[in-house]
C-alpha positions as CSV (number, residue, x, y, z in Angstrom):
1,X,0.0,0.0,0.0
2,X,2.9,2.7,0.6
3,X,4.1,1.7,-3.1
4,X,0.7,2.7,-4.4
5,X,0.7,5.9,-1.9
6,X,3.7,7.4,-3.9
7,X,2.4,6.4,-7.4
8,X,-0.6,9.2,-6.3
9,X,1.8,11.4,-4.8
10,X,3.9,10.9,-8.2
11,X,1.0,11.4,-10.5
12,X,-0.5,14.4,-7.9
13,X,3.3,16.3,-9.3
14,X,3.3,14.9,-12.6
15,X,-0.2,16.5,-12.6
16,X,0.8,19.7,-11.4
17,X,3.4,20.1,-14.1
18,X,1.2,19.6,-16.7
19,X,-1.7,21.8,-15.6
20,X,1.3,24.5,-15.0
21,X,2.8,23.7,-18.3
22,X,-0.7,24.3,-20.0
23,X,-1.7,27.6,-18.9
24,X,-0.3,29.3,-21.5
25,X,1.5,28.4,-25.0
26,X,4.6,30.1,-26.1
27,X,6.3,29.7,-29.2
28,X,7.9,26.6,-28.9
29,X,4.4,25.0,-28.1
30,X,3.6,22.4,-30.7
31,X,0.4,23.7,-32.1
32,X,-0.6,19.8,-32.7
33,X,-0.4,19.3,-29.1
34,X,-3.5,18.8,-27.2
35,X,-4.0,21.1,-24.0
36,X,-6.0,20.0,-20.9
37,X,-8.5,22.5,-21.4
38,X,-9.0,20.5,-24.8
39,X,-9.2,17.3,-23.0
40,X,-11.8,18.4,-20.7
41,X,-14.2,19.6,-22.8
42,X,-14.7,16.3,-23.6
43,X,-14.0,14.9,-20.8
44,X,-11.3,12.9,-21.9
45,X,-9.1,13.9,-19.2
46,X,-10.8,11.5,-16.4
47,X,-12.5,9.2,-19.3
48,X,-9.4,7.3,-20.2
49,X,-9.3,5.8,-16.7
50,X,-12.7,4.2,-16.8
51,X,-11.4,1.4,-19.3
52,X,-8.8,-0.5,-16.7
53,X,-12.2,0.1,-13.8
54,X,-14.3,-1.4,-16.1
55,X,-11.8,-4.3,-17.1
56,X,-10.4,-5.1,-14.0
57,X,-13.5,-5.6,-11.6
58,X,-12.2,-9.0,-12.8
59,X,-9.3,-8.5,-15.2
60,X,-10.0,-9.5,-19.1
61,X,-6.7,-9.3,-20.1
62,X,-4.2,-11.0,-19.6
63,X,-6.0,-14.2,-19.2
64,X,-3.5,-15.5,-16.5
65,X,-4.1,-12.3,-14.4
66,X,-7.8,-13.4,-14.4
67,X,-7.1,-17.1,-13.6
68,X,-4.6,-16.0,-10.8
69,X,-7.2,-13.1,-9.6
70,X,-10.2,-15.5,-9.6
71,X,-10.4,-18.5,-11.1
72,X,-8.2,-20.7,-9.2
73,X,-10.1,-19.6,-6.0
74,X,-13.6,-18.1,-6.1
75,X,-14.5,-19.9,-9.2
76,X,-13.5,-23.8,-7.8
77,X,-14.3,-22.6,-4.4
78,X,-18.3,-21.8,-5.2
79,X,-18.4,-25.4,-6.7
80,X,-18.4,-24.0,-10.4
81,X,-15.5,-25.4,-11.8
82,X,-12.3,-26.8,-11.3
83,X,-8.8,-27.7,-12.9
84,X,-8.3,-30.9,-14.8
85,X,-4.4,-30.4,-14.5
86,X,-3.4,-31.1,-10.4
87,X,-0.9,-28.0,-10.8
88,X,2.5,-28.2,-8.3
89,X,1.8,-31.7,-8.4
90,X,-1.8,-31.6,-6.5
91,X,-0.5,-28.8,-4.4
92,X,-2.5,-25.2,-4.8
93,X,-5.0,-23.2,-4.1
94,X,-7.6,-26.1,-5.0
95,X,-6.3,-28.6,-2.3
96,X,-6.2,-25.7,0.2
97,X,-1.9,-25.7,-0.3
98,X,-3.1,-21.7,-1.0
99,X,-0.1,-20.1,-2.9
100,X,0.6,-16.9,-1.8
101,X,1.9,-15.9,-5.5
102,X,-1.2,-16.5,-6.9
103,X,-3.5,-15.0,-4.3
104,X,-1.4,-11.6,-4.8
105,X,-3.5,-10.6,-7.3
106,X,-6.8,-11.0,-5.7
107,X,-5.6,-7.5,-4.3
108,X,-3.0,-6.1,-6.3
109,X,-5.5,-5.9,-9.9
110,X,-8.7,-4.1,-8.2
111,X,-6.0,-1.2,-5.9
112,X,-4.0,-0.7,-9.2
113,X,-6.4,-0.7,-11.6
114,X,-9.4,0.5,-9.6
115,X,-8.6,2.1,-6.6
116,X,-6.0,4.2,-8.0
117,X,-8.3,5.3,-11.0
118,X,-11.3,5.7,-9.0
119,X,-9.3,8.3,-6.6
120,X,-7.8,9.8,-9.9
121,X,-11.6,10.2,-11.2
122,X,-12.9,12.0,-7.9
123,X,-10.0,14.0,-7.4
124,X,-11.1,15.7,-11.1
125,X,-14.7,15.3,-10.7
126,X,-16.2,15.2,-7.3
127,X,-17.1,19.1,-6.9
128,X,-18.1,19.8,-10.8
129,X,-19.2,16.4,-12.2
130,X,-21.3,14.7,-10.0
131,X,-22.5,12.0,-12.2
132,X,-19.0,11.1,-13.2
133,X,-18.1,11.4,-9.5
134,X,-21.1,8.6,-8.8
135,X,-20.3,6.3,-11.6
136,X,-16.6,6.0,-10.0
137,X,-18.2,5.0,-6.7
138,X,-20.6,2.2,-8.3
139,X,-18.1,0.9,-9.9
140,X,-15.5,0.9,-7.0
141,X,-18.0,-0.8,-4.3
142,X,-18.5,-3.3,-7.1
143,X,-14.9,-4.1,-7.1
144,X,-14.1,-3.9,-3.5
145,X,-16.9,-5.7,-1.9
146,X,-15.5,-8.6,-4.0
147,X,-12.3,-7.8,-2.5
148,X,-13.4,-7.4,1.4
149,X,-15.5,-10.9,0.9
150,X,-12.0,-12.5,0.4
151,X,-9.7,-11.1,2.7
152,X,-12.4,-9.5,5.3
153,X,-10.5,-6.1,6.3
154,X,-9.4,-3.8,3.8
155,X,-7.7,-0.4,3.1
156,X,-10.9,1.7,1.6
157,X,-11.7,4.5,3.7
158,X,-7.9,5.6,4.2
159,X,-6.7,5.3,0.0
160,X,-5.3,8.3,-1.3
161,X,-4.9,9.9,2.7
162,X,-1.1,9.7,2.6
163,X,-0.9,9.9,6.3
164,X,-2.8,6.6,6.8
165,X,-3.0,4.6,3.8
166,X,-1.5,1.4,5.0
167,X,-4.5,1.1,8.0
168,X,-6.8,-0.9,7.2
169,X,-10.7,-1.0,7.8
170,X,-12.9,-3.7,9.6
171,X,-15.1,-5.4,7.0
172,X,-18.3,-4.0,8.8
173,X,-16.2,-0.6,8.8
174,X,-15.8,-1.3,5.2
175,X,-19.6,-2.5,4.6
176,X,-20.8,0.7,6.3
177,X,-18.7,2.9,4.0
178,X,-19.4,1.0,0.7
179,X,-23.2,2.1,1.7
180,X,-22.0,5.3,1.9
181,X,-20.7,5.9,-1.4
182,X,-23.5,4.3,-3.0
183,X,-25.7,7.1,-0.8
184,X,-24.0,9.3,-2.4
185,X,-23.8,8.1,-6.1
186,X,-27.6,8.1,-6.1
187,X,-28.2,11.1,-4.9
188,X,-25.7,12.3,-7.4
189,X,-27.4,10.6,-9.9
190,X,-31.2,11.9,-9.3
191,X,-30.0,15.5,-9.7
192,X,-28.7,15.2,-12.9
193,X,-30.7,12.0,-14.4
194,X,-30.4,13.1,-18.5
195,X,-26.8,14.3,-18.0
196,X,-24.9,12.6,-21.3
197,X,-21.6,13.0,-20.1
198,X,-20.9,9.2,-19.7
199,X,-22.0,7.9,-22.6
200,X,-18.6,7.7,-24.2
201,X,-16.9,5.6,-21.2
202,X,-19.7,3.6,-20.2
203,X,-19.4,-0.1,-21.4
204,X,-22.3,-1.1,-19.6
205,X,-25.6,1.1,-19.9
206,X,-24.1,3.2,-22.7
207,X,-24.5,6.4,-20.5
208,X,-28.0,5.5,-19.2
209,X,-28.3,6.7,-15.4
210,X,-31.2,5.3,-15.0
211,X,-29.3,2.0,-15.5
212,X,-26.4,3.2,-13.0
213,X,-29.4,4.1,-10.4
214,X,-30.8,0.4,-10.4
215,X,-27.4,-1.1,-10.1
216,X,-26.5,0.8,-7.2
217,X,-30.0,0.1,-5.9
218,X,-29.4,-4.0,-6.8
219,X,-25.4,-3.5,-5.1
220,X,-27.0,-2.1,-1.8
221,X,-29.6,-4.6,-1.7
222,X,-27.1,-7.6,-2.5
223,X,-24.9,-6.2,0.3
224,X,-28.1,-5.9,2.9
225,X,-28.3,-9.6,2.4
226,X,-24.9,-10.3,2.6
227,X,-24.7,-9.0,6.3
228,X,-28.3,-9.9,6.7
229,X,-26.9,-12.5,9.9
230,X,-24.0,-10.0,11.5
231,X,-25.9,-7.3,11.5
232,X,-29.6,-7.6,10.9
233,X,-30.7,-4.2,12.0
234,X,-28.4,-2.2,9.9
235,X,-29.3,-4.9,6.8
236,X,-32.6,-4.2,7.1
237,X,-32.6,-0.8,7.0
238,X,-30.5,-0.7,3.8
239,X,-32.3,-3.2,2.0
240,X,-35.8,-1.4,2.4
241,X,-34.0,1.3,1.2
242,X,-32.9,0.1,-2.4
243,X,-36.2,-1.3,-2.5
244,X,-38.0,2.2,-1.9
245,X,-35.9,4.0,-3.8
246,X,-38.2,5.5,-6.6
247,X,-36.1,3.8,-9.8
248,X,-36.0,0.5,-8.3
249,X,-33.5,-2.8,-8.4
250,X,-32.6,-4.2,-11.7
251,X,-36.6,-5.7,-12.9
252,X,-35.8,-6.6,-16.9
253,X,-32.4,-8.5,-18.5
254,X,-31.5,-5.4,-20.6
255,X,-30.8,-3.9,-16.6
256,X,-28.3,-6.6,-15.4
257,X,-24.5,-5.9,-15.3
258,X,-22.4,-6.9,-17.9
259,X,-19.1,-5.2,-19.6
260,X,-18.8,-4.8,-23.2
261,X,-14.7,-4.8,-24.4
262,X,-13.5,-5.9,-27.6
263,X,-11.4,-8.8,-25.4
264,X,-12.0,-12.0,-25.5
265,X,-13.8,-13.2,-21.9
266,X,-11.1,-15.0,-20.1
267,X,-12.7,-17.9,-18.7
268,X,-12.7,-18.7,-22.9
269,X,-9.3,-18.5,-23.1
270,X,-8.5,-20.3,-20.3
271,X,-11.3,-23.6,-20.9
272,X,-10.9,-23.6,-25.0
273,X,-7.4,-22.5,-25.9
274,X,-5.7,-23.7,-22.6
275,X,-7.5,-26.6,-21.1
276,X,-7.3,-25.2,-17.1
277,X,-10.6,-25.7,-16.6
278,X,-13.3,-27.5,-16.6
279,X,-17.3,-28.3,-15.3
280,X,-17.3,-28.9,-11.4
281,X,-18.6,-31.9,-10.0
282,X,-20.7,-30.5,-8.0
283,X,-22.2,-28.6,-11.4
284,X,-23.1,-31.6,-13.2
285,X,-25.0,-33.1,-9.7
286,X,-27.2,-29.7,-9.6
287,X,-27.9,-29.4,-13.1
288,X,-28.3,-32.9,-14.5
289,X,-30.4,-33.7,-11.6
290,X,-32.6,-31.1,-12.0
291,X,-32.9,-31.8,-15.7
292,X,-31.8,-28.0,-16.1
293,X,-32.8,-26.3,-19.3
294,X,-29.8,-23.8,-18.8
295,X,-27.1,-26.8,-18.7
296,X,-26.4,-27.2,-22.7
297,X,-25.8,-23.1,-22.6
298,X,-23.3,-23.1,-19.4
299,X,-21.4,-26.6,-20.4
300,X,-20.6,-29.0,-23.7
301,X,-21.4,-32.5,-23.4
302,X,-18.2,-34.1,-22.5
303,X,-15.4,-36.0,-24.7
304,X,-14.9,-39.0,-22.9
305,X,-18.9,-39.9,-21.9
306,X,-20.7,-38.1,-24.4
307,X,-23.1,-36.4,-21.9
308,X,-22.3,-33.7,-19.1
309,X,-19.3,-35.2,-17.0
310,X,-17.5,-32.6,-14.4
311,X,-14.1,-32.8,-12.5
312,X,-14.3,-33.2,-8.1
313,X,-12.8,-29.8,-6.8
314,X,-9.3,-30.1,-4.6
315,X,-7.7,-33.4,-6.4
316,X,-4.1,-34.3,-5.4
317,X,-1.8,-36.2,-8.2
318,X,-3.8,-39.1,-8.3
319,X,-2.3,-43.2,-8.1
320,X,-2.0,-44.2,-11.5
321,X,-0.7,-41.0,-12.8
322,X,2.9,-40.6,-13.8
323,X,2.8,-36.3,-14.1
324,X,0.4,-33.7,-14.1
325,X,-0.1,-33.7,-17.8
326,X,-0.8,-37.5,-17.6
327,X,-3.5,-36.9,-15.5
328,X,-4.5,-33.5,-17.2
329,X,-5.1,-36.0,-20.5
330,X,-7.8,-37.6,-19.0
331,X,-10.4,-35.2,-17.4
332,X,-9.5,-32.5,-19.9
333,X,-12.0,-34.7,-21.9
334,X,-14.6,-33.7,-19.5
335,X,-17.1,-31.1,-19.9
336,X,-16.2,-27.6,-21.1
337,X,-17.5,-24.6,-20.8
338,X,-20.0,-23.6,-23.4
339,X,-21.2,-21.0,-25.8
340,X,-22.9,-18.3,-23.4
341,X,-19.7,-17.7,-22.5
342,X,-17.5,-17.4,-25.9
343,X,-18.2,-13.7,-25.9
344,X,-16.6,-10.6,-25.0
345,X,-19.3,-9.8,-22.1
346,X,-18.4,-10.2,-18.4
347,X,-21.7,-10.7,-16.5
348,X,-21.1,-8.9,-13.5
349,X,-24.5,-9.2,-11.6
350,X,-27.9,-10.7,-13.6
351,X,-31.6,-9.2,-12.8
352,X,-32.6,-12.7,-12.0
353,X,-29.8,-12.8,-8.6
354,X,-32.1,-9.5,-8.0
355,X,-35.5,-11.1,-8.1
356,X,-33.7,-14.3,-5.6
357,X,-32.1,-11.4,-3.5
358,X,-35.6,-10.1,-3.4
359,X,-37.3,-13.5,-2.7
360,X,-34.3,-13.9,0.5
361,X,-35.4,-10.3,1.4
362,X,-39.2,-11.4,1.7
363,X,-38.4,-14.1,4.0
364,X,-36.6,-12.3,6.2
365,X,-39.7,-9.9,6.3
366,X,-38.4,-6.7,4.7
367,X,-40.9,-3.9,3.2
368,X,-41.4,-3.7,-0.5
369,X,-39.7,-7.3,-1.2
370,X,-42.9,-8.6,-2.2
371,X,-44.0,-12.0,-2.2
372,X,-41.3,-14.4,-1.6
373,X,-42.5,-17.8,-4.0
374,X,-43.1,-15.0,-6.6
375,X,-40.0,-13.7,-6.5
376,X,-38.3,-16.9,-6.5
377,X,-40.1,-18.2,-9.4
378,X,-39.6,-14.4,-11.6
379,X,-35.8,-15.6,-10.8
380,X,-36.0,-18.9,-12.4
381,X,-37.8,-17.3,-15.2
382,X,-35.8,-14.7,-15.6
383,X,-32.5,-16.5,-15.8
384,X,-33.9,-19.2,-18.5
385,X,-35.2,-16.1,-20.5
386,X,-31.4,-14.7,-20.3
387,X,-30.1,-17.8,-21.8
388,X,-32.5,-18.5,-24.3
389,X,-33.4,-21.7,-22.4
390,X,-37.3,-23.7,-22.9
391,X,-38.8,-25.8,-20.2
392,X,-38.9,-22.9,-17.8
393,X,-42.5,-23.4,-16.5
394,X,-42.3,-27.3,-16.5
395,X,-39.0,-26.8,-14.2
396,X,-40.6,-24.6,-12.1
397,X,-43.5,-27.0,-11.1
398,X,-41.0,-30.1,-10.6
399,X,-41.4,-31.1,-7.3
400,X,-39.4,-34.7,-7.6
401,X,-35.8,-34.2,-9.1
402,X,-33.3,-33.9,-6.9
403,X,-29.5,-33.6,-7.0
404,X,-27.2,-36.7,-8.9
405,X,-24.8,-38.5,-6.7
406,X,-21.5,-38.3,-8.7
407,X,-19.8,-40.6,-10.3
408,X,-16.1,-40.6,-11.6
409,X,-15.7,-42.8,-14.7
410,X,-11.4,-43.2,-14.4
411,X,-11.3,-43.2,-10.3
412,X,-14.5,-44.5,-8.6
413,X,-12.4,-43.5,-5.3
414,X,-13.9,-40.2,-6.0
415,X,-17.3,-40.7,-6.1
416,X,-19.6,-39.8,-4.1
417,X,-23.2,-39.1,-2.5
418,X,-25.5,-36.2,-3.5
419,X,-25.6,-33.9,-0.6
420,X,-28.9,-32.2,-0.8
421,X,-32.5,-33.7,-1.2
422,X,-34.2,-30.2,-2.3
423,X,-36.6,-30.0,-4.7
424,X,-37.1,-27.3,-7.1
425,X,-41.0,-26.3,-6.9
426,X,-41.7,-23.8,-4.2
427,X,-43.9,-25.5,-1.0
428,X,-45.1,-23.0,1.3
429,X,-45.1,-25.2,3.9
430,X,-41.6,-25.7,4.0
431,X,-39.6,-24.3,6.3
432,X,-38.2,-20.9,5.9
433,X,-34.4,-22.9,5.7
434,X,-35.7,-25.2,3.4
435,X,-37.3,-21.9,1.2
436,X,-33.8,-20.3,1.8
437,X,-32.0,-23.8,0.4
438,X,-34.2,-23.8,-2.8
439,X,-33.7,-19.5,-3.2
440,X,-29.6,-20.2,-3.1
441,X,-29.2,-23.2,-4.8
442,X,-31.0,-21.5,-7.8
443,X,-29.4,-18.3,-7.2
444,X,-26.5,-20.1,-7.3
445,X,-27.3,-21.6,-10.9
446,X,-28.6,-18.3,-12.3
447,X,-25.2,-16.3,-11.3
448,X,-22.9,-18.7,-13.3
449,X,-19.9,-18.5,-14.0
450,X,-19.3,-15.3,-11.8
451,X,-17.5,-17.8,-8.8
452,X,-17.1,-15.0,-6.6
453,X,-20.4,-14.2,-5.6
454,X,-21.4,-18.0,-5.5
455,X,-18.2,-18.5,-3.2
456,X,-19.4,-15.7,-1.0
457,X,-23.0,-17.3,-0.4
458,X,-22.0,-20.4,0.1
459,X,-19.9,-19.3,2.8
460,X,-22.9,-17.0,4.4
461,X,-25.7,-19.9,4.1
462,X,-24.2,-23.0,3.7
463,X,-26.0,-23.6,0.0
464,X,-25.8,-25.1,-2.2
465,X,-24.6,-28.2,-0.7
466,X,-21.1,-28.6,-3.0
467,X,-18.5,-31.4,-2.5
468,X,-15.9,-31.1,-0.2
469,X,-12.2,-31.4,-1.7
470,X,-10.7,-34.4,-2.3
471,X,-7.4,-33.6,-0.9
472,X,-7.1,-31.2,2.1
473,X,-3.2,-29.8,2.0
474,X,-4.0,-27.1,4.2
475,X,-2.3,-28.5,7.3
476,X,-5.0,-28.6,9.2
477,X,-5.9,-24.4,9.3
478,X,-9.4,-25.4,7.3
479,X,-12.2,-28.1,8.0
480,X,-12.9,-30.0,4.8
481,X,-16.5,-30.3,5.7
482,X,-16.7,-26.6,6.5
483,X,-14.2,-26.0,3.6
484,X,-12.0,-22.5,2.8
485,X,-13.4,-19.5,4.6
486,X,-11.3,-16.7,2.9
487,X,-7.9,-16.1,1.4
488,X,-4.6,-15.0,4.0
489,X,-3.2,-11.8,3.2
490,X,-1.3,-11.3,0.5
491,X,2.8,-11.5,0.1
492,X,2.8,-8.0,-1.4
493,X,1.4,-6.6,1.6
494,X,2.9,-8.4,4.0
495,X,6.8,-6.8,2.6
496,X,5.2,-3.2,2.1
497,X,2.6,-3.0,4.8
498,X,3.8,-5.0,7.1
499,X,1.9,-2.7,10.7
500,X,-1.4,-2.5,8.4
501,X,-1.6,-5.8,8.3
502,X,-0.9,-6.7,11.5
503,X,-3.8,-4.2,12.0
504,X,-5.6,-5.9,9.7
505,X,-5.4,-9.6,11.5
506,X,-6.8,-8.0,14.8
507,X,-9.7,-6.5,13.4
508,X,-10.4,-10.4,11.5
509,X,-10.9,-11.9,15.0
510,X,-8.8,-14.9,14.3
511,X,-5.1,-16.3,12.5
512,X,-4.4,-15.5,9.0
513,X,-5.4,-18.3,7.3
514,X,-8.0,-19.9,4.9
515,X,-9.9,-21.4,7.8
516,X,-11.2,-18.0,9.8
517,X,-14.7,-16.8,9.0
518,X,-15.5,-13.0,8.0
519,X,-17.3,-11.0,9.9
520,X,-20.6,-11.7,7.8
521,X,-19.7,-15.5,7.9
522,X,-21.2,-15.8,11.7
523,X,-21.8,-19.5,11.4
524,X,-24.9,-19.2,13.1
525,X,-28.1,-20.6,12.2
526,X,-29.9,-18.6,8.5
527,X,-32.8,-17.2,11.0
């Protein structure tokens, strides 16, 4: 964090130089040159530094960076996918042997690429362009939210403050400021609702506040939820108030989150040209049990069985394989990801995790949720309509299919038992923990592939039920049936930072390792 302190400080001078140097032209000013009074006409001045926000909420580009920032932890971790290829020989981040290498840039893409730009943005824009101000803010809770539900505490109220920017927060510290900012991009976004000054930088909404209001709406009611257990009071309250506010949460498809860039997605690059990942077991259980409409969109039919076949999360070098690649050659023939997902879109929250949100909101008795089985059924709906999925209704009223047990067709030693017994078709007399299993678990299919905010309410809930690893190298810092609770700190802090984040392990209530809960992972009971 003190290296990224003096890149501000740098750019702050480098700033001053050129605003200094532009005041006035002389005659050995190059008339081609463009002058920051140019630039901001436009706007161009702050505009360039949306792209890398925009990109880097998770990073497009490189593909590695992405793989390294999220794929070889949220995305196996939420039961999504996993790695055919046992990398280090069975020991990494999926077997709980976390390496610290790769978990750097879980926090070193969003505070270069979004932090640092975000801070640029308001320092340009706060006072005399609101809206611009407020779109910075969305888009930075977006990103760190993602961050706090990995480590816990974070630095986010003391970036850019040179005299403290090593301390970190408390994740409720942090919780109770990302609310903050989002008050404040709303309000900024209600005065000036028609302003056009966006359009050119948005890859979302194409410069549609509206949109921007709804997302902020949807991000506050998403993070009620997600504290819904730590602090109930304080949830409530914010949740009733994205649901009041007059433009809503996200209702229609065209509102959801996605980024538009001309790069490929990542997760294509990594399944189709590399091989590094593949369907999750605990994927192909969910989905092939439930007969799920979506599954032929999310996943190809595998190679090696000729129908939908995923890979168990956490597997060691197996007995009976001579390398890595050895055993790579087999389950690489297992299913791969499919065409939804050979785009350039990043889907970064969907209307239909809105409509379960709402349905979770319901039964936890919140004004303006609405009804909860009707919300939970507009989510199904919803999602199937995203995908271009039939069967919807039909899947809606099935109130017999269950998840598969799992079956491994090269090593039966990692079979193993379906978990859950849940139905799909809403019962009103269930219990509210059974309504709250069926809400998740289709939650959890409708957010696909976006692993991080799957991880995140598995951890909070417990649901889906997803395997446990098959090889547990965590020496004994993480319970395999409770399996990883967060991500330790990262190397880069520890050798810059070294005070903020001994800070930082005080304020997370327990040792520095995957196997602590975050503050809104109480382990209590769902009601």
């Amino acid at each position: 964090m003190r290296n990224i302190s003096k890149l501000i400080m740098y750019m702050a001078v480098i700033g001053l130089i050129t605003n200094s140097c532009s005041e006035g032209l002389d005659i050995n000013d190059n008339p081609r040159n463009i002058t920051q009074d140019q630039l901001e006409v436009d706007f161009q001045h702050v505009g360039s530094l949306y792209k890398p926000i925009f990109e880097s909420i998770y990073q497009y580009a490189p593909a590695w960076s992405y793989q390294l920032q999220q794929n070889l932890n949220a995305d196996v971790y939420s039961g999504y996918l996993t790695n055919p290829r046992p990398f280090i020989a069975g020991a990494n981040n999926t077997t709980y042997n976390l390496v610290s290498g790769w978990n750097n840039f879980i926090w070193s893409v969003p505070y270069t690429n979004v932090m640092n730009n975000v801070d640029a943005i308001g320092k340009a824009t706060e006072t005399d362009f609101p809206t611009l101000y407020a779109t910075s803010l969305i888009l930075k809770v977006s990103a760190m939210h993602r961050v706090a539900d990995v480590f816990g505490p974070i630095v986010y109220t003391n970036f850019g403050d040179l005299a403290n920017a090593g301390v970190y927060d408390s994740q409720q510290a942090a919780y109770n400021a990302f609310f903050a900012d989002l008050d404040i991009a709303v309000a900024n976004l209600m005065a000036n609702i028609d302003s056009p000054r966006f359009a050119a930088f948005d890859q979302s909404y194409g410069g549609n506040y509206t949109n921007w209001v709804k997302l902020a709406n949807s991000l506050r009611l998403r993070l009620a939820i997600r504290i819904s257990k730590a602090d109930p009071a304080k949830a409530k309250l914010e949740g009733e108030k994205a649901l009041a506010q007059s433009l809503g949460v996200m209702t229609a498809n065209t509102d959801g989150f996605f980024v538009n860039s001309a790069l490929d997605h990542p997760l294509a690059t990594i399944d189709n040209s590399w091989g590094d990942i593949r369907m999750n077991a605990s994927m192909e259980s969910i989905l092939v049990g439930y007969g799920d409409g979506r599954t032929g969109t999310y996943f190809e039919n595998s190679v090696a069985t000729g129908d939908i076949k995923g890979v168990r999360g956490g597997l060691p070098l197996l007995p009976g394989y001579s390398d890595e690649l050895a055993q790579k050659a087999d389950y690489i023939n297992y299913s791969t990801i499919g065409p939804s997902l050979k785009t350039s879109t990043v889907q970064l929250m969907t209307t239909a995790e809105v409509y379960f949100l709402r349905a979770e909101a319901a039964l936890r008795g919140w004004t303006g949720a609405g009804d909860a089985q009707a919300n939970y059924e507009q989510g199904i709906m919803t999602s199937f309509d995203q995908h271009g999925a039939s069967g919807a209704a039909a899947y809606i009223a099935d109130n017999t299919s269950t998840p598969n047990d799992y079956v491994d067709t090269f090593n039966p030693a990692n079979n193993i038992t379906a978990l859950s017994t849940v139905t799909i078709a809403w019962n009103g007399g269930d219990t509210n923990e059974v309504k709250l299993e069926k809400i998740i678990t289709q939650k959890w299919i409708a957010m696909f592939p976006e692993g991080q905010e799957a991880w995140s309410e598995f951890r909070r809930t417990g649901y889906p039920k997803i395997f446990p690893v098959v090889s547990n190298q965590s020496g004994g810092t993480i319970d395999t049936a409770i399996q990883i609770r967060r991500i330790p700190f990262v190397d880069s802090e520890l050798s810059t930072n070294a005070p903020g984040v001994a800070g930082a392990v005080s304020l997370l209530g327990g040792s520095d390792d995957g196997g602590t809960r975050l503050w809104w992972d109480t382990g209590g009971p769902n009601f």
